[in-house]
PDB file of N, H, CA, C and O in Angstrom:
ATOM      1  N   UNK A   1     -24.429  35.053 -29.099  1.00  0.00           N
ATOM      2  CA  UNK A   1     -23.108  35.548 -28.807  1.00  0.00           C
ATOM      3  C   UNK A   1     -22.083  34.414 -28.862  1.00  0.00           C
ATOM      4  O   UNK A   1     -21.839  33.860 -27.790  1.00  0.00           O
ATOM      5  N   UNK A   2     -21.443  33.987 -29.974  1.00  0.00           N
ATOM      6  H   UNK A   2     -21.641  34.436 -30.844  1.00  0.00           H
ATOM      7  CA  UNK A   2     -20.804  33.204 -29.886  1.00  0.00           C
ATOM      8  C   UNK A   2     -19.690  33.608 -30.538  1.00  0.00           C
ATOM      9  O   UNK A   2     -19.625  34.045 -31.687  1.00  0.00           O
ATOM     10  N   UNK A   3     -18.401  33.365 -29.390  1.00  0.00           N
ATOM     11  H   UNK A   3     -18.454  33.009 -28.457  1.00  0.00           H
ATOM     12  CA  UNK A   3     -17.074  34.004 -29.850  1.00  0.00           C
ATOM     13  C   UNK A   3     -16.133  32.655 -30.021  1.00  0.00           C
ATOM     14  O   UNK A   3     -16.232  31.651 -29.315  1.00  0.00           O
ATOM     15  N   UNK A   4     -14.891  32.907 -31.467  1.00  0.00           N
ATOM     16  H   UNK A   4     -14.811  33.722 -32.040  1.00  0.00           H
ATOM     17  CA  UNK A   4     -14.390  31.951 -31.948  1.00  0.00           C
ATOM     18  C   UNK A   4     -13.328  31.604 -30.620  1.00  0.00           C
ATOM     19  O   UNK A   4     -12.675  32.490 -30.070  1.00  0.00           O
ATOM     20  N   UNK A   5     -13.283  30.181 -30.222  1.00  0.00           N
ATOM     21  H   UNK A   5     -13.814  29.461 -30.669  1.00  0.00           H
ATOM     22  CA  UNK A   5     -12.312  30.320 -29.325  1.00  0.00           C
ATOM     23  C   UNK A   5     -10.472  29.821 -29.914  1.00  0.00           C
ATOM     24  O   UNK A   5     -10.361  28.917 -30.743  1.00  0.00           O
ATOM     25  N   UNK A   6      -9.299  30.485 -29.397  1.00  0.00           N
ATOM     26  H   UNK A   6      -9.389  31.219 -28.724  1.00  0.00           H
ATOM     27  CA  UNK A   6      -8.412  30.626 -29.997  1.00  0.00           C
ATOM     28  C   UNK A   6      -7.569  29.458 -29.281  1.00  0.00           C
ATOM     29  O   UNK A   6      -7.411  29.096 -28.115  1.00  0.00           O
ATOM     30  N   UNK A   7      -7.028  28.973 -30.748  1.00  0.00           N
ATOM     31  H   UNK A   7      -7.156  29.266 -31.695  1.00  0.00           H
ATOM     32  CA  UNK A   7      -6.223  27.700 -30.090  1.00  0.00           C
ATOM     33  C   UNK A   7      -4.937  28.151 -29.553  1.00  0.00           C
ATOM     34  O   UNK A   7      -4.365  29.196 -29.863  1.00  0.00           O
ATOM     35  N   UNK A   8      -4.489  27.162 -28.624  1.00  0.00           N
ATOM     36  H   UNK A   8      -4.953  26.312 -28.372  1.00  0.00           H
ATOM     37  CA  UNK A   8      -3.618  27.628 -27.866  1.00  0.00           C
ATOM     38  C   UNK A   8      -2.299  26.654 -28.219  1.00  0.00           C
ATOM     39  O   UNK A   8      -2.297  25.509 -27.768  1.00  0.00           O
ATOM     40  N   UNK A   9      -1.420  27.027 -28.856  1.00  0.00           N
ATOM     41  H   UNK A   9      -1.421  27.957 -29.222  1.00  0.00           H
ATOM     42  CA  UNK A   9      -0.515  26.240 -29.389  1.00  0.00           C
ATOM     43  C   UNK A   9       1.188  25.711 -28.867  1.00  0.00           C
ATOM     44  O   UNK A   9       2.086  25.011 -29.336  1.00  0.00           O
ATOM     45  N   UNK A  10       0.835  26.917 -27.035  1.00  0.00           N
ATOM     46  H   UNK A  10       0.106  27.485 -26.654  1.00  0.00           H
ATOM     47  CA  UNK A  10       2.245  26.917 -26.617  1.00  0.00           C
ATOM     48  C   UNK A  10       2.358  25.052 -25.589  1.00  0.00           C
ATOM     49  O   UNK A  10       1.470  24.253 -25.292  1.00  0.00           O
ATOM     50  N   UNK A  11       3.493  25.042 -25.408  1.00  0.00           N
ATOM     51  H   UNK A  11       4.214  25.692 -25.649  1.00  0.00           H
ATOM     52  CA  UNK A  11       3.702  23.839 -25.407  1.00  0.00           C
ATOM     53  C   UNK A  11       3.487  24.305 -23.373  1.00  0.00           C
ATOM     54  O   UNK A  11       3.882  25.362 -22.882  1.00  0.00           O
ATOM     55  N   UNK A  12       2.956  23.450 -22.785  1.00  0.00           N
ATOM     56  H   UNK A  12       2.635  22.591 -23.184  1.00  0.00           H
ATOM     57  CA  UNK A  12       3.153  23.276 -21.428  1.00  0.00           C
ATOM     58  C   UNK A  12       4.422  23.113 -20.502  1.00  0.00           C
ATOM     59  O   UNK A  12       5.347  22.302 -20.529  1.00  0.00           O
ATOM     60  N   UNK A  13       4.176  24.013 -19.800  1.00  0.00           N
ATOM     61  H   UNK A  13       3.425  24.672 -19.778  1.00  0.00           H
ATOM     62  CA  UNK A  13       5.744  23.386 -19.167  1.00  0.00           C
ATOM     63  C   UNK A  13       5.549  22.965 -17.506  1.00  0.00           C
ATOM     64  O   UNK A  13       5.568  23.662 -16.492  1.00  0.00           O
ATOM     65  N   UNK A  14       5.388  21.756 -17.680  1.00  0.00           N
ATOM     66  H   UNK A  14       5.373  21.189 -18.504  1.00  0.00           H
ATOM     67  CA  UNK A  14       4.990  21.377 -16.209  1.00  0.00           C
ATOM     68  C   UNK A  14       6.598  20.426 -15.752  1.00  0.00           C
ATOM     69  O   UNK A  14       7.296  19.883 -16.608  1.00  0.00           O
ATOM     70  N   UNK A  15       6.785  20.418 -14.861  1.00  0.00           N
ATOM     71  H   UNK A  15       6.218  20.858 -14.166  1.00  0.00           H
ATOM     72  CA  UNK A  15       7.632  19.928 -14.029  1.00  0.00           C
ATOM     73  C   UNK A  15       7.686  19.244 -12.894  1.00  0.00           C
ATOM     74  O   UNK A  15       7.669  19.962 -11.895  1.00  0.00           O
ATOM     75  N   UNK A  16       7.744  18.125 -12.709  1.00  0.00           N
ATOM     76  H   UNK A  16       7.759  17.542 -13.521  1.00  0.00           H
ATOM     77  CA  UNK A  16       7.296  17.426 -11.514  1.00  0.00           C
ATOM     78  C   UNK A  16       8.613  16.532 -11.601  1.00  0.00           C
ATOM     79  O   UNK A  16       9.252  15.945 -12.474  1.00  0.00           O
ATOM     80  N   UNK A  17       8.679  16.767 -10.068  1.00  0.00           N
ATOM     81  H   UNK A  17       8.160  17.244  -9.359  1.00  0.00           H
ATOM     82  CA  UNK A  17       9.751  15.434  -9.791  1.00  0.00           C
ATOM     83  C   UNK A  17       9.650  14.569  -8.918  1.00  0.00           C
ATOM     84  O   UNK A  17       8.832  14.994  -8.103  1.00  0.00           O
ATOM     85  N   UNK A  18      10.117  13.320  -8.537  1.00  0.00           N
ATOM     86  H   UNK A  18      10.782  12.974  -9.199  1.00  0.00           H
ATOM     87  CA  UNK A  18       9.440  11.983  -7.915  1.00  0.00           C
ATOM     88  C   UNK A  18       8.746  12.480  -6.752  1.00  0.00           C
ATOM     89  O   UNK A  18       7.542  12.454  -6.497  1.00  0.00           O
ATOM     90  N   UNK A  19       9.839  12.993  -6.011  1.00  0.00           N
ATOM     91  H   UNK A  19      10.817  13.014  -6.218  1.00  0.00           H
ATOM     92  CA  UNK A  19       8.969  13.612  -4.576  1.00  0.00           C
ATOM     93  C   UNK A  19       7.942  14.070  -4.558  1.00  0.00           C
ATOM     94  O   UNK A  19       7.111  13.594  -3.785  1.00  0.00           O
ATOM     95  N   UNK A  20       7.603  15.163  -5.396  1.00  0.00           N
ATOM     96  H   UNK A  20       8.278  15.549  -6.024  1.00  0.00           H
ATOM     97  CA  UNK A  20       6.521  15.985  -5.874  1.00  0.00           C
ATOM     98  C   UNK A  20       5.182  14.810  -5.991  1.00  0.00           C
ATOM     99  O   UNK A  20       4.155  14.659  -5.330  1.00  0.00           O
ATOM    100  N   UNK A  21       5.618  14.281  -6.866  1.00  0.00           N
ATOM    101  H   UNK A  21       6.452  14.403  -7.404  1.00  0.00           H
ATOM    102  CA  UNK A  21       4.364  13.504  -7.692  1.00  0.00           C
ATOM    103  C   UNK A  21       4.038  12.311  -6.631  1.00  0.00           C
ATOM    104  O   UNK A  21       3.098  11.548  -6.853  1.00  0.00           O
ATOM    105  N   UNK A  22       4.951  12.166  -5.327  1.00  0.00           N
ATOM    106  H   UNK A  22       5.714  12.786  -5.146  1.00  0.00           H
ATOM    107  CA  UNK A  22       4.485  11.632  -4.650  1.00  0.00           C
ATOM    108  C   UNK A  22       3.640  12.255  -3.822  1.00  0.00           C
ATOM    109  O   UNK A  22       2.426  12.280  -4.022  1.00  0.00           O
ATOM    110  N   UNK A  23       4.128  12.721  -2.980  1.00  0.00           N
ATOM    111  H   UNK A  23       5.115  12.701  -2.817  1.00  0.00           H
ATOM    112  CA  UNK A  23       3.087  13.866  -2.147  1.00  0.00           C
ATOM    113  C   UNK A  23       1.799  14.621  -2.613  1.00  0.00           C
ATOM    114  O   UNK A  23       0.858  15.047  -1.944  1.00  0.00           O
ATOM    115  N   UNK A  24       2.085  14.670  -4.242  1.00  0.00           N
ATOM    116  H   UNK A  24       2.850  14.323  -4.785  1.00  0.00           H
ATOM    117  CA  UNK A  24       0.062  14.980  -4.914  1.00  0.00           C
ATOM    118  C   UNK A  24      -0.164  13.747  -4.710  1.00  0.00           C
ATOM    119  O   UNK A  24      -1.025  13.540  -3.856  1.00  0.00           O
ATOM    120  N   UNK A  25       0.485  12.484  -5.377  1.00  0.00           N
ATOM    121  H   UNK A  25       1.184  12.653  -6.072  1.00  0.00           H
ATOM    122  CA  UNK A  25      -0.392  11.050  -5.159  1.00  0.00           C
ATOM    123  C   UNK A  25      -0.929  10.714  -3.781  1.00  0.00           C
ATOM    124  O   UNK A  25      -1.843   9.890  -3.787  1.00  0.00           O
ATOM    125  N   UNK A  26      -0.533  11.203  -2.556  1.00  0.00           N
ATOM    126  H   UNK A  26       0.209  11.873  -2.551  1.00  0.00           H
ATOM    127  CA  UNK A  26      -0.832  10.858  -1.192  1.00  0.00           C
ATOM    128  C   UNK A  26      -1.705  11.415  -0.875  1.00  0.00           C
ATOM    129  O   UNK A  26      -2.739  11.023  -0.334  1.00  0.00           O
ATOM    130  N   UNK A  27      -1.199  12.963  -1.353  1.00  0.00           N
ATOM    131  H   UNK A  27      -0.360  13.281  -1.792  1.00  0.00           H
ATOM    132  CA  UNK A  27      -2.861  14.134  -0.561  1.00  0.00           C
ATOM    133  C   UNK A  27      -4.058  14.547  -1.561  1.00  0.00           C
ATOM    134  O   UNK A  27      -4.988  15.343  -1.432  1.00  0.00           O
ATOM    135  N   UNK A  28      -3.596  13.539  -2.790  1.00  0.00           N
ATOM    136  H   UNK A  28      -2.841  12.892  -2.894  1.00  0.00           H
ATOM    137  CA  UNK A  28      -4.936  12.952  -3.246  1.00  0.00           C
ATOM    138  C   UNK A  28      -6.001  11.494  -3.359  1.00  0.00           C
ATOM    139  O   UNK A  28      -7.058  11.049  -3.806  1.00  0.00           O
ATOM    140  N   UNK A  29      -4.974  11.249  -2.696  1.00  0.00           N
ATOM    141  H   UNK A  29      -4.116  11.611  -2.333  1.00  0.00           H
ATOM    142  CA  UNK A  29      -5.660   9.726  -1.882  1.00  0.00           C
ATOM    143  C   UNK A  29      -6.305   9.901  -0.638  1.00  0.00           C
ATOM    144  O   UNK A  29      -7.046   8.985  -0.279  1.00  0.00           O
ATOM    145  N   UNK A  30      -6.178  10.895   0.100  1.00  0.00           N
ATOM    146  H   UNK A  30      -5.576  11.639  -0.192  1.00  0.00           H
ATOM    147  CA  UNK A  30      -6.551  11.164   1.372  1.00  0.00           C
ATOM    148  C   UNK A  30      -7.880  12.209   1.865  1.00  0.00           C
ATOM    149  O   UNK A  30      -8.731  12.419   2.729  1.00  0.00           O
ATOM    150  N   UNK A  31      -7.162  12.761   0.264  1.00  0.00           N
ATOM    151  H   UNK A  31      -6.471  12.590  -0.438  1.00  0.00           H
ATOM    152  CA  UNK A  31      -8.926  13.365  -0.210  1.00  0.00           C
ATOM    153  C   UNK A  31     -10.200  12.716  -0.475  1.00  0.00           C
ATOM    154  O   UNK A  31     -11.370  13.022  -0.246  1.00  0.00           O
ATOM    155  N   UNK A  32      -9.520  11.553  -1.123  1.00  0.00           N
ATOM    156  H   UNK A  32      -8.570  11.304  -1.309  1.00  0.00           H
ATOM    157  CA  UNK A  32     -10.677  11.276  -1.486  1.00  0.00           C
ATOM    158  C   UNK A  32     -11.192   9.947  -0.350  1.00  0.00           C
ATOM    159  O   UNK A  32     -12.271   9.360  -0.440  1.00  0.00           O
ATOM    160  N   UNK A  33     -10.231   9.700   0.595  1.00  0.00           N
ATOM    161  H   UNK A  33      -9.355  10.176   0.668  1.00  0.00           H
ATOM    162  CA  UNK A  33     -10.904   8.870   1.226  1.00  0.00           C
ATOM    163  C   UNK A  33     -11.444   9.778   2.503  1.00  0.00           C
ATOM    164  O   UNK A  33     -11.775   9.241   3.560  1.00  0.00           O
ATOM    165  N   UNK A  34     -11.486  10.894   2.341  1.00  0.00           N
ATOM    166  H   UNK A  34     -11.217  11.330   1.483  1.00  0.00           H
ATOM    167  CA  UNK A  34     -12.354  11.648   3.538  1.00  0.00           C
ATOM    168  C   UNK A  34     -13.586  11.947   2.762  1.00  0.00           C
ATOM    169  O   UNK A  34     -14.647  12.320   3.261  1.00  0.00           O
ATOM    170  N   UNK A  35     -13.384  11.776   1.660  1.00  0.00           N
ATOM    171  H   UNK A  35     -12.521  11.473   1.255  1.00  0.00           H
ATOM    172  CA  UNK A  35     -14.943  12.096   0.919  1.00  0.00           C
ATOM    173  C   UNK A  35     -15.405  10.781   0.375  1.00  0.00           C
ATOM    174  O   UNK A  35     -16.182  10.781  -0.580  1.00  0.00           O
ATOM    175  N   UNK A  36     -14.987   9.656   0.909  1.00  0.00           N
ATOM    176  H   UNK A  36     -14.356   9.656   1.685  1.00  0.00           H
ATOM    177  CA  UNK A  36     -15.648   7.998   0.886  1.00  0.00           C
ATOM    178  C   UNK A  36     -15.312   7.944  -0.531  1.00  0.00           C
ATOM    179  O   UNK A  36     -15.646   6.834  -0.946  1.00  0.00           O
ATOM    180  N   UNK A  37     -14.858   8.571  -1.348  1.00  0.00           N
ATOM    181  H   UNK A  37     -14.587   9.473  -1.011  1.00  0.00           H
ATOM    182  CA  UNK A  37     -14.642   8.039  -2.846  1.00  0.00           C
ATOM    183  C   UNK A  37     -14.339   6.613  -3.507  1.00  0.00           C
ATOM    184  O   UNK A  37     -14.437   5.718  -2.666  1.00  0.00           O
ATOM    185  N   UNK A  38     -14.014   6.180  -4.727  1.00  0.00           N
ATOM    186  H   UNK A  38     -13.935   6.906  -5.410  1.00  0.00           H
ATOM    187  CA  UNK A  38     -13.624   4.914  -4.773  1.00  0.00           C
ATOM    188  C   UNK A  38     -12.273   4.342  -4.410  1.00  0.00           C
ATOM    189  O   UNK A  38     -11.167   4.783  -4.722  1.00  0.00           O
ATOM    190  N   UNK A  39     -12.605   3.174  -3.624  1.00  0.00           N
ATOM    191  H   UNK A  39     -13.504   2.816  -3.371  1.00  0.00           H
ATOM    192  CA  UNK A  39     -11.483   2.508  -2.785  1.00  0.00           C
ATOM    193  C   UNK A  39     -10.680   2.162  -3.689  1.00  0.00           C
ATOM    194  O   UNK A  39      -9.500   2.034  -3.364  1.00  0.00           O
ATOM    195  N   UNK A  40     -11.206   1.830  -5.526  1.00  0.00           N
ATOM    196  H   UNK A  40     -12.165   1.934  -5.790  1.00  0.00           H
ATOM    197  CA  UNK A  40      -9.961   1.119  -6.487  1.00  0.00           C
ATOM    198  C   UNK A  40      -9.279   2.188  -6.637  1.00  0.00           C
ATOM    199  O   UNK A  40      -8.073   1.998  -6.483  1.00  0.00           O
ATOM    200  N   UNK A  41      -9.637   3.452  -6.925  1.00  0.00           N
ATOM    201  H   UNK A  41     -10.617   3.607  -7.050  1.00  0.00           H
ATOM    202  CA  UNK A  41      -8.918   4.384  -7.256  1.00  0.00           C
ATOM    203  C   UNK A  41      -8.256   4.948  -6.494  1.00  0.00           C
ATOM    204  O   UNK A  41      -7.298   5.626  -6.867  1.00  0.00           O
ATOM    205  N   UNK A  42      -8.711   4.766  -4.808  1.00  0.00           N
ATOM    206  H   UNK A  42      -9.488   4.215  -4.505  1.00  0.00           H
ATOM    207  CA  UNK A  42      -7.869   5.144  -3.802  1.00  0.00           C
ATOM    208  C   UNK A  42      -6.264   4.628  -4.042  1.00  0.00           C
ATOM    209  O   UNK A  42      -5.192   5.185  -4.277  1.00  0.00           O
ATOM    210  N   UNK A  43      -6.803   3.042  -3.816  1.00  0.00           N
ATOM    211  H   UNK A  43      -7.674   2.589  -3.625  1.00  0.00           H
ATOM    212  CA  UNK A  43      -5.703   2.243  -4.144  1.00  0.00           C
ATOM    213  C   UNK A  43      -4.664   2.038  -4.921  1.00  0.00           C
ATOM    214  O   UNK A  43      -3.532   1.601  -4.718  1.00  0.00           O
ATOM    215  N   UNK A  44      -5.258   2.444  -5.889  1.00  0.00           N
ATOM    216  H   UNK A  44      -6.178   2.799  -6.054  1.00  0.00           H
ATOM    217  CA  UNK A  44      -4.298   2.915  -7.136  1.00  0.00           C
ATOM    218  C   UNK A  44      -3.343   3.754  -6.497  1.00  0.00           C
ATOM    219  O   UNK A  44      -2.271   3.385  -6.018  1.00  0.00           O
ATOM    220  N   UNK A  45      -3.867   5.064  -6.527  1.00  0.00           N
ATOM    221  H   UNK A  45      -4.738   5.364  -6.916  1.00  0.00           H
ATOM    222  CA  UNK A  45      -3.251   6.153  -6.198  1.00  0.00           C
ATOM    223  C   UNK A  45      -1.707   5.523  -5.287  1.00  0.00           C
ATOM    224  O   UNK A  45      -0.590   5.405  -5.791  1.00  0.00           O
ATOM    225  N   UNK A  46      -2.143   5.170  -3.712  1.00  0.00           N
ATOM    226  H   UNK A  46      -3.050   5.267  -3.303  1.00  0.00           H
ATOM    227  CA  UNK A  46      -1.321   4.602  -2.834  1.00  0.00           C
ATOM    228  C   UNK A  46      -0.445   3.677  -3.425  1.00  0.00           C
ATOM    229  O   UNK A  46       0.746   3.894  -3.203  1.00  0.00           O
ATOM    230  N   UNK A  47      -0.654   2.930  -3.957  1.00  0.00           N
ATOM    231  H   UNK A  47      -1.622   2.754  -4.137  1.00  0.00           H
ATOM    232  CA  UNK A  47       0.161   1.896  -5.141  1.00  0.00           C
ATOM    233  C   UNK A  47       1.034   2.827  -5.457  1.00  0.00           C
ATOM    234  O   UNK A  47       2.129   2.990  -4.918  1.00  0.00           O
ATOM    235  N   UNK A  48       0.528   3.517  -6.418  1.00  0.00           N
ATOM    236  H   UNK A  48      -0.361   3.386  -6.856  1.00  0.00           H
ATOM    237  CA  UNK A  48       2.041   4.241  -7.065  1.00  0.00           C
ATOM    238  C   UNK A  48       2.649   5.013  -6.743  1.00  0.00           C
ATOM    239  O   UNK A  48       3.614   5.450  -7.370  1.00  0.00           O
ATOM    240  N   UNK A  49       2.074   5.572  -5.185  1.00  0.00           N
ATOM    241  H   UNK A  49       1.290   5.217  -4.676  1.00  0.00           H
ATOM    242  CA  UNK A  49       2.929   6.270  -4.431  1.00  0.00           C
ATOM    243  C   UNK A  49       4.047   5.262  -3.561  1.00  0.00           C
ATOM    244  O   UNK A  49       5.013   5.875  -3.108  1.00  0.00           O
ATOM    245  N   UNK A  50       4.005   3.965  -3.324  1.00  0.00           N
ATOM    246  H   UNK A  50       3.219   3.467  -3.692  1.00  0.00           H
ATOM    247  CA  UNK A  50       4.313   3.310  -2.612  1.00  0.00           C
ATOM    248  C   UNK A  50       5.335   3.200  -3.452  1.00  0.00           C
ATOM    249  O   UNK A  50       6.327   3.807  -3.049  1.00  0.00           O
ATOM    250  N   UNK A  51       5.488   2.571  -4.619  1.00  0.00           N
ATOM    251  H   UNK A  51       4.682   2.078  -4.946  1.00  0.00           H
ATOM    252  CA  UNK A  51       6.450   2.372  -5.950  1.00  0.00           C
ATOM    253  C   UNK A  51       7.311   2.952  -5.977  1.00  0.00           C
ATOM    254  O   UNK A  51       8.460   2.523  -5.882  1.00  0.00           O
ATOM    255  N   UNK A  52       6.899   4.344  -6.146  1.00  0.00           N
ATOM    256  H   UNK A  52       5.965   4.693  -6.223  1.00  0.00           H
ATOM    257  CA  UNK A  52       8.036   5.409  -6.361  1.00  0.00           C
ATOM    258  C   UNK A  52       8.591   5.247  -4.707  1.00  0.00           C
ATOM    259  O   UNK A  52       9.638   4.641  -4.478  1.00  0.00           O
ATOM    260  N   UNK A  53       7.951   5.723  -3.847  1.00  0.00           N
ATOM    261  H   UNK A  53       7.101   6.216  -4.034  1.00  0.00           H
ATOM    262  CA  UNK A  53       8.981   5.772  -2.440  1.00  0.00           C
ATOM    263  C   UNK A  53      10.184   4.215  -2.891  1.00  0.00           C
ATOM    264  O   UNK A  53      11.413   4.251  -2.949  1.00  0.00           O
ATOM    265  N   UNK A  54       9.404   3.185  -3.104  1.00  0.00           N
ATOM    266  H   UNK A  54       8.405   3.156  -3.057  1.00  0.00           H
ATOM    267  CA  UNK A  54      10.768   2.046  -3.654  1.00  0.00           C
ATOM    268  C   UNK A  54      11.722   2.691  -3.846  1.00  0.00           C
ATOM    269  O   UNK A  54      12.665   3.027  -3.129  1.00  0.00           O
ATOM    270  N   UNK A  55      11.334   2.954  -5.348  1.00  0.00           N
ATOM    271  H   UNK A  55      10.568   2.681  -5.931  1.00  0.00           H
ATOM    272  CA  UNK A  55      11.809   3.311  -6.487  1.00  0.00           C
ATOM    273  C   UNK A  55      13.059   4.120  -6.535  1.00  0.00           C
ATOM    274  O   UNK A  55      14.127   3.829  -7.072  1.00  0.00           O
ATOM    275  N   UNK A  56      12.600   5.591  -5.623  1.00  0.00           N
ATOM    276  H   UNK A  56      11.732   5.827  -5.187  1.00  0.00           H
ATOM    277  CA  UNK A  56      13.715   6.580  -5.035  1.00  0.00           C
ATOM    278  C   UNK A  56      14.764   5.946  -4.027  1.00  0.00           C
ATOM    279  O   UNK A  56      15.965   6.197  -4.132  1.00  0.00           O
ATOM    280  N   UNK A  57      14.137   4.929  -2.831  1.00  0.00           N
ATOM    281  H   UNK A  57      13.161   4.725  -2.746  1.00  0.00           H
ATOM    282  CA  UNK A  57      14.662   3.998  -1.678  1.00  0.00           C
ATOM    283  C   UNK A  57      15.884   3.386  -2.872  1.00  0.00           C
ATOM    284  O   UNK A  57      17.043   3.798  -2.919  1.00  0.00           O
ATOM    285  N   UNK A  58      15.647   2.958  -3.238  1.00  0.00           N
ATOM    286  H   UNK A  58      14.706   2.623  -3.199  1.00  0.00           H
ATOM    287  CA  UNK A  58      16.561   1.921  -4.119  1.00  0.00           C
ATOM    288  C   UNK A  58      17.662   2.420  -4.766  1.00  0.00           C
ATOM    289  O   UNK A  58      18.784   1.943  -4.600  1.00  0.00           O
ATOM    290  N   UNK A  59      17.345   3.662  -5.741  1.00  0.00           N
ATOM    291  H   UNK A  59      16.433   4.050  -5.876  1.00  0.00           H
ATOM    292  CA  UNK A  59      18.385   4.653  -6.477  1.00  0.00           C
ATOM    293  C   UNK A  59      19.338   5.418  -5.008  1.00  0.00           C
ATOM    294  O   UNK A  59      20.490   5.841  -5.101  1.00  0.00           O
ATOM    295  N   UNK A  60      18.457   5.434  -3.676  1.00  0.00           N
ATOM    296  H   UNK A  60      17.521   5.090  -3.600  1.00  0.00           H
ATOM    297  CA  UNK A  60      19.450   6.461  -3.000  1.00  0.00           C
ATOM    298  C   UNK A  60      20.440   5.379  -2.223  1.00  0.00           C
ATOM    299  O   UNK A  60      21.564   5.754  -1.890  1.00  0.00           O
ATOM    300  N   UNK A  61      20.066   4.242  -1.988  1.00  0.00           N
ATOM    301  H   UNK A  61      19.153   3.937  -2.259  1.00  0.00           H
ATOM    302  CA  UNK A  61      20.452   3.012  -1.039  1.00  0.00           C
ATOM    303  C   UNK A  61      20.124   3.208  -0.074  1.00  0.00           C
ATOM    304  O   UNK A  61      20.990   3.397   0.781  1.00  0.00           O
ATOM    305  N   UNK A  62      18.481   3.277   0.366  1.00  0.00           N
ATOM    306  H   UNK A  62      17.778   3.123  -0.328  1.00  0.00           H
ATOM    307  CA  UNK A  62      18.408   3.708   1.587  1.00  0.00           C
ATOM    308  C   UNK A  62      17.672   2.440   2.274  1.00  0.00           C
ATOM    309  O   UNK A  62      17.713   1.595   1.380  1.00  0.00           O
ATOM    310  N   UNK A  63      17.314   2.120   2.887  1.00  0.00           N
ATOM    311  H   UNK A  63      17.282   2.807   3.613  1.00  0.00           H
ATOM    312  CA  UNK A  63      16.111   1.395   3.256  1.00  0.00           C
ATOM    313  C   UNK A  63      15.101   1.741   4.386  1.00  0.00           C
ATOM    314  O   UNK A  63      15.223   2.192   5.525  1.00  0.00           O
ATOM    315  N   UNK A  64      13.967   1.313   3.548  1.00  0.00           N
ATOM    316  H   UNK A  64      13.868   0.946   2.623  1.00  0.00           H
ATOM    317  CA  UNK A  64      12.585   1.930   4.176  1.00  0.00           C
ATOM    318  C   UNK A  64      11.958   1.312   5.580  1.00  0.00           C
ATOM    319  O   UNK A  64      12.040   0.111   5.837  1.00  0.00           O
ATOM    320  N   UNK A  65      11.546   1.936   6.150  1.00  0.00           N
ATOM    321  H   UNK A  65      11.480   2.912   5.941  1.00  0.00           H
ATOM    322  CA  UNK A  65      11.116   1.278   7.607  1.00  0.00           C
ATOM    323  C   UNK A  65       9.730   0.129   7.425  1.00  0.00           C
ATOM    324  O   UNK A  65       9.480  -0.763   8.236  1.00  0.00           O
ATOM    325  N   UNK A  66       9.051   0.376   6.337  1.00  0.00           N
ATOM    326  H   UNK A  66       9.255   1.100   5.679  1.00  0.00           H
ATOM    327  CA  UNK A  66       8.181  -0.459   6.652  1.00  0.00           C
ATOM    328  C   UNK A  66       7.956  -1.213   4.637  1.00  0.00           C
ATOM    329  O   UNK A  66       8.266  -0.832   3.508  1.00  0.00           O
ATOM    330  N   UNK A  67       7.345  -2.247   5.177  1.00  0.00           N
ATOM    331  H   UNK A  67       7.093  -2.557   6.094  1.00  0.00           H
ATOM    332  CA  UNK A  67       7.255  -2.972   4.082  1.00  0.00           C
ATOM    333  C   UNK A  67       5.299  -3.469   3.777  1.00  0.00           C
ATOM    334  O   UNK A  67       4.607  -4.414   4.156  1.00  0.00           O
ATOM    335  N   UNK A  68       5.105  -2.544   3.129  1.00  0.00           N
ATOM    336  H   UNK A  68       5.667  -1.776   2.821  1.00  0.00           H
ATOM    337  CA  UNK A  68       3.705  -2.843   2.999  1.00  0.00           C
ATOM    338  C   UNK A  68       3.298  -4.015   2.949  1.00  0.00           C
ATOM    339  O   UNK A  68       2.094  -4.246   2.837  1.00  0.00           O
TER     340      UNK A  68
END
């Protein structure tokens, strides 16, 4: 039984904006450190969530309470 599978040619429309993509980067860092996962990749994750919080801090003129 093998059926042809049909390509799918529409274009994606995903949308994410800084905030957003911060808050998946956090509560997927937190996942995985409740499931002992890898600490580089933890790290990662937190890294570039840390960046962007800058990143936004900087464009709004705000300043952040703590300095990693």
């Amino acid at each position: 039984m093998s059926k042809e599978i049909e390509e799918d040619d529409r274009v994606p429309r995903r949308k994410l904006n800084k905030q957003e993509a911060i808050r998946r980067l956090l509560h997927t860092s937190i996942r995985l450190v409740m499931k002992m996962e890898d600490p580089f990749a933890i790290h990662l994750l937190v890294h570039s969530a840390d960046k962007m919080l800058i990143d936004i801090a900087k464009k709004q003129n705000k300043l952040l309470r703590m300095d990693w």
